[in-house]
C-alpha positions as CSV (number, residue, x, y, z in Angstrom):
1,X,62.9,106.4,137.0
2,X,60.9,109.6,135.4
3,X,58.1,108.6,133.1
4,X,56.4,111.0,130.4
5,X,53.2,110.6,129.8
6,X,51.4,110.0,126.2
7,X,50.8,113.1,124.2
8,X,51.1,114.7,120.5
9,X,54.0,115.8,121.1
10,X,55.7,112.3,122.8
11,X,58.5,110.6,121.0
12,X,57.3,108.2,118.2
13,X,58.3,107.7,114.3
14,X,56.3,110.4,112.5
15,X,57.6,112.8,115.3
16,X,61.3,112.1,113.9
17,X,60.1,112.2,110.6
18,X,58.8,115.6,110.5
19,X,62.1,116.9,112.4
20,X,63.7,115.7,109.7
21,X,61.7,117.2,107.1
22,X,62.3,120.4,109.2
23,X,65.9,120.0,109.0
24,X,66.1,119.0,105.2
25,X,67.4,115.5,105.5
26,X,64.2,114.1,104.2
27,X,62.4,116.1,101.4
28,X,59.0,115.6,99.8
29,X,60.5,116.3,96.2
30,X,63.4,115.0,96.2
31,X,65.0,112.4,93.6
32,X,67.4,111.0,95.2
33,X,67.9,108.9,98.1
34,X,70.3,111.1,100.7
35,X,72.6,109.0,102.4
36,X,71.7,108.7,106.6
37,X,74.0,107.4,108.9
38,X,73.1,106.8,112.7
39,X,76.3,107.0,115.0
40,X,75.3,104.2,117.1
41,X,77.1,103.7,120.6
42,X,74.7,100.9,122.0
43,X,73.8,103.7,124.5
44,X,70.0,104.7,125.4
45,X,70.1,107.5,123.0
46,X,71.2,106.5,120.3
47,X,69.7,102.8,120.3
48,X,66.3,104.6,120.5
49,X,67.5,106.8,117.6
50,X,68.0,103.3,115.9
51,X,64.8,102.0,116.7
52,X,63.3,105.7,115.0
53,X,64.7,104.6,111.6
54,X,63.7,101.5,111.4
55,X,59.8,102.0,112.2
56,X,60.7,105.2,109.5
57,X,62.2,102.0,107.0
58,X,58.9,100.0,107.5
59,X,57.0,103.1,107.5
60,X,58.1,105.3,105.2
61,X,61.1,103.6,103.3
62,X,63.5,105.8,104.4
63,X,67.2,103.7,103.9
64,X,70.1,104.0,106.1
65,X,72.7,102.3,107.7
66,X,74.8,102.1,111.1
67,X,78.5,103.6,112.2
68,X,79.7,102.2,115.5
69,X,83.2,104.1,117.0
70,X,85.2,101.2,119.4
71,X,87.2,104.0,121.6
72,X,89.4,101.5,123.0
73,X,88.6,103.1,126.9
74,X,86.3,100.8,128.6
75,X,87.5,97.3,129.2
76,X,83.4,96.4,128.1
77,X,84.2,98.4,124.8
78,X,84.5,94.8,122.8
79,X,81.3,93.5,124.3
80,X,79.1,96.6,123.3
81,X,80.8,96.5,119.8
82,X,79.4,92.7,120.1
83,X,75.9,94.0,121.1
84,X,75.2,96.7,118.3
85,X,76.6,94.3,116.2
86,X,74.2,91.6,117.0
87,X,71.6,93.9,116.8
88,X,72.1,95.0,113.4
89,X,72.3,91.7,112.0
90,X,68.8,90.2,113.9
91,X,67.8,93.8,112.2
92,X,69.0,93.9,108.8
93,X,71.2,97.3,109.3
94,X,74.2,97.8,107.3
95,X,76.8,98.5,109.9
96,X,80.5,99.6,109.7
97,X,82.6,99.4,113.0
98,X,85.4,100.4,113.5
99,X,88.7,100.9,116.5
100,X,90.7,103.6,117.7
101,X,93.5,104.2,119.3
102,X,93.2,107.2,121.1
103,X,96.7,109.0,122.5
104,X,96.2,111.3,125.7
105,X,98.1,114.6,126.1
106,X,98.2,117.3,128.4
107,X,96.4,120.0,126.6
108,X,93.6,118.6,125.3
109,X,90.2,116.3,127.8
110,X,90.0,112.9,126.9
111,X,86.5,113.9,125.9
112,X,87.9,116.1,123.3
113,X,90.4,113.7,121.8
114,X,87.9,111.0,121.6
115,X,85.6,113.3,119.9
116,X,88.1,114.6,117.3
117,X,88.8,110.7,116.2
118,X,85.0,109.9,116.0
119,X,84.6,112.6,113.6
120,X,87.8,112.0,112.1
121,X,86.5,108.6,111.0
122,X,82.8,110.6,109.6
123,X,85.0,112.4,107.6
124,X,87.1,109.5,106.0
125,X,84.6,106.9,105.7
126,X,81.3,108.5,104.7
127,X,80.7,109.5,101.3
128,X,80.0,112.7,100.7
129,X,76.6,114.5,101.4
130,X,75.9,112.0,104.5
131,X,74.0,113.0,107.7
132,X,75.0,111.8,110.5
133,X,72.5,111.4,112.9
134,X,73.2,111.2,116.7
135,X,71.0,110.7,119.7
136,X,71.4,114.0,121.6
137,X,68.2,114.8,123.7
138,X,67.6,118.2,125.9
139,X,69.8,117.4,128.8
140,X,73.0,116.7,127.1
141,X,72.5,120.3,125.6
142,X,72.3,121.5,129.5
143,X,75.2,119.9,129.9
144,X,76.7,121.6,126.9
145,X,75.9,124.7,128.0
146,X,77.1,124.4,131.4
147,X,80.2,123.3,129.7
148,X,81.2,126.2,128.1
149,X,79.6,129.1,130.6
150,X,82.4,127.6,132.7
151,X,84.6,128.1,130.4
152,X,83.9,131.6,129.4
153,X,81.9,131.1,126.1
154,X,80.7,134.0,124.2
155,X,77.6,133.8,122.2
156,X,78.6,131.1,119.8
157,X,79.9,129.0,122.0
158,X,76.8,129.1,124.7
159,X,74.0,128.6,121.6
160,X,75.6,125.1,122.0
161,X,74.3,122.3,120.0
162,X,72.5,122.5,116.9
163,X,70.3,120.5,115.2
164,X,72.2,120.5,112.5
165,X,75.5,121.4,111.9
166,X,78.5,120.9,109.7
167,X,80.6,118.1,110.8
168,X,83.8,120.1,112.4
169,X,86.5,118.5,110.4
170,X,87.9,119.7,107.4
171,X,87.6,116.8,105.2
172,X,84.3,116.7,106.5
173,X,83.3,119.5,105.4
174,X,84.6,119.2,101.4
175,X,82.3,116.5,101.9
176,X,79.7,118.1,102.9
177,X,78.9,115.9,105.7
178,X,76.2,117.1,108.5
179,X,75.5,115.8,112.1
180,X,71.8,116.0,112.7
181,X,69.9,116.1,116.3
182,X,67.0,115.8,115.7
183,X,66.0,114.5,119.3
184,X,67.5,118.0,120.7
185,X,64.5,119.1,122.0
186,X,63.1,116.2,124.0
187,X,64.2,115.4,127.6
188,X,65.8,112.0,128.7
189,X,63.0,111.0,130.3
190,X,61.2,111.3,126.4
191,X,63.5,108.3,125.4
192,X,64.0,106.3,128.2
193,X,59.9,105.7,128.0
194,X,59.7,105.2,124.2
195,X,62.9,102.4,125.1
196,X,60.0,100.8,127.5
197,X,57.4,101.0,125.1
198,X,59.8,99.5,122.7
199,X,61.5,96.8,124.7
200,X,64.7,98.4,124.1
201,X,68.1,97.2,125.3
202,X,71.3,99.4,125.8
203,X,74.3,99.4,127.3
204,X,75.8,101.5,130.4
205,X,78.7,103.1,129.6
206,X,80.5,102.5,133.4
207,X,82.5,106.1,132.6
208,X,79.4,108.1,133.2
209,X,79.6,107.8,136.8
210,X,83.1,109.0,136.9
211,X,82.8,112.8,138.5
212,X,86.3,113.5,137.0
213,X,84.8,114.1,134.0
214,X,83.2,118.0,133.8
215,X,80.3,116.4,131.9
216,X,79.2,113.9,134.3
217,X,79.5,116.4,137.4
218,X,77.0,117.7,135.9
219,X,74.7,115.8,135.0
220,X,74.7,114.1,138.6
221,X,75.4,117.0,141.3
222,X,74.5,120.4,139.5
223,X,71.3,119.8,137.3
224,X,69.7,118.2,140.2
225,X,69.8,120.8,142.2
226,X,69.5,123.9,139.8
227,X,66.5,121.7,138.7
228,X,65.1,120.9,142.3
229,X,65.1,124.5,142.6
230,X,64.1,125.8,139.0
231,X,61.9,122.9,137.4
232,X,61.7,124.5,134.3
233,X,65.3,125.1,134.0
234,X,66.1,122.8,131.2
235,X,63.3,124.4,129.2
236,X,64.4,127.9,130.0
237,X,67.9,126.8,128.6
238,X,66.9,125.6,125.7
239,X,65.1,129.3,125.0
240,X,67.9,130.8,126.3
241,X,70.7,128.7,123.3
242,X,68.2,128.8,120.6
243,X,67.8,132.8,121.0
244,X,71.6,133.0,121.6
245,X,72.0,130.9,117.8
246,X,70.3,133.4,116.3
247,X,72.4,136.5,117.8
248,X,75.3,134.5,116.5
249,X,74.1,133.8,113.4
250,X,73.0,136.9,112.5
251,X,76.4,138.7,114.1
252,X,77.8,136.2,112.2
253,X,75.8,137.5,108.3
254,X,76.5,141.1,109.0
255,X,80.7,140.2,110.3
256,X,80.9,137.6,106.8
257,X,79.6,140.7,105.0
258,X,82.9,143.1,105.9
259,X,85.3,139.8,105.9
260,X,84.4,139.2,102.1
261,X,86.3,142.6,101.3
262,X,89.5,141.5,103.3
263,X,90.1,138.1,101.4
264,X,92.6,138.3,99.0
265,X,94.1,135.5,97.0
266,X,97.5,135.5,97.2
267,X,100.7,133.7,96.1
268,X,99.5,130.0,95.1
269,X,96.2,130.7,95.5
270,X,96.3,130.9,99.7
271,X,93.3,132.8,100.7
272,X,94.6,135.7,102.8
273,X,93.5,138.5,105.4
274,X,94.8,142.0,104.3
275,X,95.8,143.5,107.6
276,X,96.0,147.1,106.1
277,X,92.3,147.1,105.2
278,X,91.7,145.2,108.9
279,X,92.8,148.4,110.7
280,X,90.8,150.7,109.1
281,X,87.6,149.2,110.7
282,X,86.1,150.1,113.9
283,X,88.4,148.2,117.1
284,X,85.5,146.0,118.0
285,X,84.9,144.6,114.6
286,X,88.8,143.5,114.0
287,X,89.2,140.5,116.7
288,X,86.1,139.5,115.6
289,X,86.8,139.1,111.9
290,X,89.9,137.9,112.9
291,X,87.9,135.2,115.0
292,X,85.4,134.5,111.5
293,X,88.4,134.3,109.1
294,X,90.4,131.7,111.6
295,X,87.0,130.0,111.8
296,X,86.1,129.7,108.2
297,X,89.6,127.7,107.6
298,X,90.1,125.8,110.6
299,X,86.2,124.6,111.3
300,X,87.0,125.5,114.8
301,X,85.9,129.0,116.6
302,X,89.1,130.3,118.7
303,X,88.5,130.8,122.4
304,X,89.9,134.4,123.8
305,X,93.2,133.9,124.7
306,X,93.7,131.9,120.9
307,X,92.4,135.1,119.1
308,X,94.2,137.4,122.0
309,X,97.3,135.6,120.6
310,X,97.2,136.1,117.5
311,X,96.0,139.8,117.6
312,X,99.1,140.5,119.8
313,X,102.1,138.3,118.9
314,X,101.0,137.7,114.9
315,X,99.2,140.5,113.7
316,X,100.5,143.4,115.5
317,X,104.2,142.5,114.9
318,X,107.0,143.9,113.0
319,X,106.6,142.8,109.3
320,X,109.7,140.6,108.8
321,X,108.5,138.4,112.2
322,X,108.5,135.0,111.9
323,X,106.1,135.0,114.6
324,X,103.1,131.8,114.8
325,X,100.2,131.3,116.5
326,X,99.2,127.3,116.1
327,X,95.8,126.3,116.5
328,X,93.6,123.0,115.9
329,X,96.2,121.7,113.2
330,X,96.8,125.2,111.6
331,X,99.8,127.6,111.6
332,X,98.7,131.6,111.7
333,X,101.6,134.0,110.5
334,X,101.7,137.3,108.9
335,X,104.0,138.2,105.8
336,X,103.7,141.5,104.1
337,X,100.6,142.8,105.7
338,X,98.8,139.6,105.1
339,X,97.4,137.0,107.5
340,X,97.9,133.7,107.0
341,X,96.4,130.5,107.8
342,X,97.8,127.4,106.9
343,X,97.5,124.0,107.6
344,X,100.3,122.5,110.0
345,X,102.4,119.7,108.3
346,X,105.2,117.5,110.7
347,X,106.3,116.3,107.3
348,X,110.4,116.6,107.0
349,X,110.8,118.3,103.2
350,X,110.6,115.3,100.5
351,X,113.8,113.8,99.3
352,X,114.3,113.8,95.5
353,X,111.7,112.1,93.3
354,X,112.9,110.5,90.0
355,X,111.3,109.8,87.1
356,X,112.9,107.3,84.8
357,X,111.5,105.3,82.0
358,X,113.9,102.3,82.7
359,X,111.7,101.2,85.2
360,X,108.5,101.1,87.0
361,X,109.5,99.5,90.0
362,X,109.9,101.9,93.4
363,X,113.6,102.5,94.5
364,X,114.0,103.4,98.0
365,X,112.9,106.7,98.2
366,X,113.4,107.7,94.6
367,X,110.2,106.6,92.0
368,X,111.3,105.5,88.6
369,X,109.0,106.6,86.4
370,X,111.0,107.7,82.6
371,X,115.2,106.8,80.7
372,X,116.0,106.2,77.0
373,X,112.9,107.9,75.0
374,X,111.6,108.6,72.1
375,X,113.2,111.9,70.4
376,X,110.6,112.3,68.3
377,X,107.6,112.4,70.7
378,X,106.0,114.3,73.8
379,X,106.8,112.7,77.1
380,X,104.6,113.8,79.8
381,X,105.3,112.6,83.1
382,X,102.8,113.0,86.1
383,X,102.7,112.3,89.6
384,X,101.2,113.4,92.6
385,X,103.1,115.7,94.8
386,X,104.3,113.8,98.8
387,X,102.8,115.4,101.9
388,X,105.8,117.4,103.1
389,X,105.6,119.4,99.7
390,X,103.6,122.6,98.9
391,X,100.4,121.3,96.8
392,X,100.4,118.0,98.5
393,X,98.1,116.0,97.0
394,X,98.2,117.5,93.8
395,X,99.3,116.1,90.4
396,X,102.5,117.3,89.0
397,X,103.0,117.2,85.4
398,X,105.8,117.6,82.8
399,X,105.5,117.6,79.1
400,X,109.1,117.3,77.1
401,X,108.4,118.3,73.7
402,X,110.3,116.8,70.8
403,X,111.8,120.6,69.8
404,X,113.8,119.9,73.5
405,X,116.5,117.5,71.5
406,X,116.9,119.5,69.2
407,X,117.0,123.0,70.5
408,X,118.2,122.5,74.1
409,X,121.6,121.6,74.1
410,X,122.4,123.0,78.0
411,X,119.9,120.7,79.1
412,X,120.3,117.7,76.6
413,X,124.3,117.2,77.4
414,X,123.7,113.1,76.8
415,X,124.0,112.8,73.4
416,X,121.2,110.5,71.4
417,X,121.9,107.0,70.9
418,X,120.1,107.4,67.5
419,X,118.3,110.5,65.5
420,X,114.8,108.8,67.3
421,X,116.2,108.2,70.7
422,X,117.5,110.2,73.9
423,X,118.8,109.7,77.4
424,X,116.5,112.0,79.4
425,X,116.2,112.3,83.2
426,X,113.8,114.7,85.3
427,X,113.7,115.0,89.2
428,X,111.9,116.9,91.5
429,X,113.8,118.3,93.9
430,X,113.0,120.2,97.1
431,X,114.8,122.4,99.2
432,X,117.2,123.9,96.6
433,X,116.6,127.8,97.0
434,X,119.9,128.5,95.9
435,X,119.6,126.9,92.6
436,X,119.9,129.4,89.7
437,X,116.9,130.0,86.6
438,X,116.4,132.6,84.3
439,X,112.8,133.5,83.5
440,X,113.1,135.3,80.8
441,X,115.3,137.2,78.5
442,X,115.5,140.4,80.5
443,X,115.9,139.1,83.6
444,X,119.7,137.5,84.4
445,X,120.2,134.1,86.4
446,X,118.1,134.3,89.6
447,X,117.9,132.6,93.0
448,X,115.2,130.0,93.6
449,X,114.7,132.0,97.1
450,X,115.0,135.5,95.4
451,X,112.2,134.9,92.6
452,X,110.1,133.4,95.2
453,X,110.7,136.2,97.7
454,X,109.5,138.3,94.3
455,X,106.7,136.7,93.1
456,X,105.6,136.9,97.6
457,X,105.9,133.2,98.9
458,X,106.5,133.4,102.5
459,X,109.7,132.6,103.7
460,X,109.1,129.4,105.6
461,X,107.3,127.8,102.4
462,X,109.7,128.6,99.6
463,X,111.6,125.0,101.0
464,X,108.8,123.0,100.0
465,X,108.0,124.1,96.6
466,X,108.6,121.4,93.9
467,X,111.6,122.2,91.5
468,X,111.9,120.8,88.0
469,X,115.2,119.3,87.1
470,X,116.2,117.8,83.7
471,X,119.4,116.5,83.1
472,X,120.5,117.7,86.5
473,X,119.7,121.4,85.1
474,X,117.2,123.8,87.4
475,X,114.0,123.6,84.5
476,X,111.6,125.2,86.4
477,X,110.5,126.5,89.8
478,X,106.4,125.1,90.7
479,X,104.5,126.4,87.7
480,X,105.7,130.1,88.2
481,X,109.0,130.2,86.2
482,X,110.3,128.1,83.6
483,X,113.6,128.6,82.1
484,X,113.7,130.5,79.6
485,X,115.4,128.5,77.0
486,X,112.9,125.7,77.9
487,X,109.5,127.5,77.8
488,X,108.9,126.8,74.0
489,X,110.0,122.9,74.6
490,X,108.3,121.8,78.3
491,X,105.0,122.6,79.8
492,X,104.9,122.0,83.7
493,X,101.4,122.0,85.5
494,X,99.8,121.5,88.6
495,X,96.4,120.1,89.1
C-alpha cells in the first residue's frame, strides 16, 4: 500500500479548512451558520472526510451533520448502514439514513441510476442552501475523465469534476444546494495515510472489483499502466480538466451572453427559444445555444446525438409538427417558431375537482370543498392544482362576489332558499376544449381550444388547463378569460 510522506501540503484539518474558505462554504464574515452536510458511504473517502469535520468541530466550531444513501445493491448494504451509524452515535453526528429502491432499465448504467436517486434524496431532504460535501480525491477525477473521453465528451464534459458544483437536480437547484470536493486535488494515497494516522475504519464496498463496471476497469487495468508508463499522469490530468473548466466556462459567459436575446416569455410564462432569431446567428453558434438553453432547464448538458436530435427532427421541422425530442425528464417541441422545453409528466389529465361547502370530507376523486352559502358575502375557494394539470403545484383560487346572485341569472339557475342564502357549485374541470365562453362583448361564444390556439398555448397542453365551472356553466378558462357576464362578479387567480 502507497504511503505519502509528511509535508505542508499533506492532508490534515486546517488543509480542509482553507479549501473551504477557497470554495465559500466557510467565510470569515459571515453571520450565519451554513448548513454542511457530508454524504457519508462508510467508504475510505468519505469516512476520512468525516473524520475532517470533526477535528474542524473541535477546532474551529464548524457544525454539520451526516447523510448516509442505503442503495439496496450489496447484500452487506445493511451492515455498513449499521457501521456509519454506530459511528455517528460513539461521535455525536446528527445522521439521516435513508433506503432506495433502485429500478434497472436498459438505457441508463446502474451507476447512473443510483446516482440520480442519491441526489434525488439531496434535493428533497436538505434544506435549502446546504453543501454537500463528498470524499472525491484525484483519482476518481481520472476516472471521470476517462469516462467521458470514451464516450466522446466535448470540453464540458472532459473538465469533469468540480470542486464545487450545483447539485444536478432541479429541485436541487431552487434550493440552492451545492456538492463540494474539496479533497479533489489530493491522490488516494493522501487519504488512505491520514486513515492510518487516524485509526480509521471503512468499509469495502465488494462492487469495486467487479470489471463490468467502466469505472472500476479503470481504476484496476488502465491507470496502472498509463501510470507505470507516465508517473505524473494523474497530475497532468488534473492540469489538463482544470484548464479545460475554464474554456468551458468562459465559452459558456460569451454563448449566455447571445442566449439572453433569444428567451422569450411566452404563453403562461414558459421561458422559450425564438427559432427565427436562432437562424440568424453564425451555424456554429446555433447547436450550441441550443445545447446552453436545454442545459439551463434540464440541469443536464445533452450529449451529440441528444442535441443532433433535436436540431434535426424538432427545430428544423415543419411548423404544425408535433415532433419531440425527450430528454432527462423533459419534453423538447417547437410551436410557432418557438422552442420549448418542458417538464415530462406520466400523469393521465385530472378528473373533475369539486368544491362544495356541504362538506369537508374527500369523496372518491372529487374534493368537497363549498354548497348552500351565504348570498350576501364573498366566497373564495382555493386549492392547489393535481400533478396531471398545467400549474401543478400551484394554488387555484375563486372569489364569488355577492353582485353574482343578483346579477348572474345564466349561472345562478338554483334559485335562493332565502334573500341571504344560495345553492352554489364550482368544479374544475379538465379536458373540455370544446366547451364554449365569451370573453368579452365583441367577441361571440368561443371554443375552449380556439381561444387557447389564440392566446398561443401549444396544442398538446390546452388538455390540461384548469377550467372554471359554476353551476355546471364554463366561468372561466385558467386566469386568461373569464366570461364576460361574470368578470364584474368572480376573480379567478393563480399563485
Amino acid at each position: 500500500m502507497s504511503t505519502v510522506s509528511q509535508s505542508a501540503t499533506a492532508l490534515n484539518p486546517l488543509h480542509l479548512y482553507r479549501s473551504l474558505q477557497d470554495l465559500n462554504v466557510i467565510t470569515a464574515d459571515s453571520t450565519t451558520q451554513p448548513s454542511i452536510v457530508v454524504a457519508l458511504s462508510g467508504g475510505l473517502d468519505s469516512m476520512v472526510m468525516l473524520r475532517l469535520m470533526l477535528e474542524l468541530r473541535y477546532q474551529y466550531q464548524v457544525s454539520f451533520s451526516a447523510i448516509h444513501i442505503n442503495h439496496g445493491l450489496s447484500e452487506n448494504a445493511d451492515d455498513w448502514q449499521s457501521f456509519v451509524t454506530q459511528y455517528c452515535q460513539i461521535n455525536d453526528i446528527e445522521l439521516s439514513c435513508h433506503q432506495l429502491v433502485l429500478e434497472k432499465t436498459a438505457q441508463r448504467s446502474l451507476e447512473q441510476i443510483a446516482r440520480d436517486a442519491r441526489y434525488a434524496v439531496f434535493a428533497d431532504s436538505l434544506p435549502v442552501g446546504t453543501f454537500v460535501l463528498t470524499g472525491h480525491h484525484l483519482l476518481d477525477q481520472v476516472e471521470t475523465f476517462m469516462m467521458r473521453l470514451s464516450r466522446g465528451s466535448g470540453s464540458k464534459g472532459l473538465s469533469a469534476m468540480r470542486p464545487c458544483a450545483d447539485l444536478p437536480n432541479s429541485m436541487g437547484q431552487s434550493k440552492q444546494i451545492r456538492l463540494v470536493r474539496p479533497l479533489l486535488s489530493l491522490s488516494k494515497a493522501e487519504l488512505i495515510q491520514y486513515a492510518k494516522q487516524e485509526f480509521l475504519d471503512w468499509i469495502e464496498d465488494e462492487s469495486n472489483a467487479c470489471l463490468d463496471f467502466d469505472r472500476n476497469f479503470i481504476r484496476h487495468k488502465v491507470s496502472p499502466t498509463l501510470t507505470e508508463r507516465w508517473p505524473h499522469m494523474a497530475s497532468a490530468i488534473k492540469t489538463t480538466t482544470d484548464l479545460l473548466s475554464r474554456e468551458s466556462d468562459l465559452l459558456s459567459l460569451y454563448l449566455q451572453q447571445d442566449l439572453s436575446g433569444l428567451i422569450e416569455n411566452r404563453v403562461f410564462g414558459f421561458e422559450c427559444l425564438n427559432l427565427a432569431k436562432l437562424a440568424q446567428l453564425n451555424t456554429l453558434k446555433q447547436p450550441e445555444l441550443v445545447r446552453l438553453f436545454i442545459a439551463n432547464h434540464t440541469t443536464r448538458t445533452p450529449s451529440r446525438n441528444v442535441l443532433t436530435e433535436v436540431m434535426t427532427t424538432v427545430i428544423n421541422s415543419k411548423e404544425d409538427s408535433q415532433a419531440l425530442v425527450e430528454f432527462s425528464g423533459y419534453s423538447l417541441r417547437q410551436y410557432r417558431g418557438y422552442l420549448y422545453c418542458l417538464k415530462l409528466t406520466s400523469e393521465a389529465v385530472p378528473q373533475t375537482l369539486t368544491l362544495d361547502t356541504r362538506s369537508n370530507e374527500p369523496n372518491s376523486n372529487e374534493l368537497m370543498l363549498g354548497g348552500l352559502v351565504a348570498a350576501d358575502k364573498t366566497q373564495t375557494y382555493s386549492q392547489e392544482l393535481p400533478s396531471g394539470s398545467l400549474f401543478a403545484g400551484k394554488t387555484f383560487s375563486i372569489s364569488v362576489l355577492p353582485s353574482f346572485f343578483k346579477e348572474c341569472h345564466r349561472f345562478n339557475q338554483v334559485e335562493a332558499d332565502s334573500e341571504k342564502n344560495a345553492e352554489l357549485l364550482v368544479q374544475v374541470k379538465w379536458g373540455q376544449i370544446v366547451g364554449k365562453i365569451q370573453p368579452n362583448v365583441k367577441s361571440g361564444n368561443k371554443k375552449v381550444s380556439e381561444l387557447l390556439k389564440q392566446k398561443g398555448c401549444p396544442a398538446w397542453l390546452r388538455e390540461r388547463m384548469p377550467n372554471v365551472y359554476i353551476n355546471n356553466q364554463l366561468a372561466a378558462v385558467g386566469e386568461i378569460a373569464v366570461a364576460f357576464e361574470l368578470q364584474p362578479h368572480i376573480k379567478v387567480q393563480l399563485d
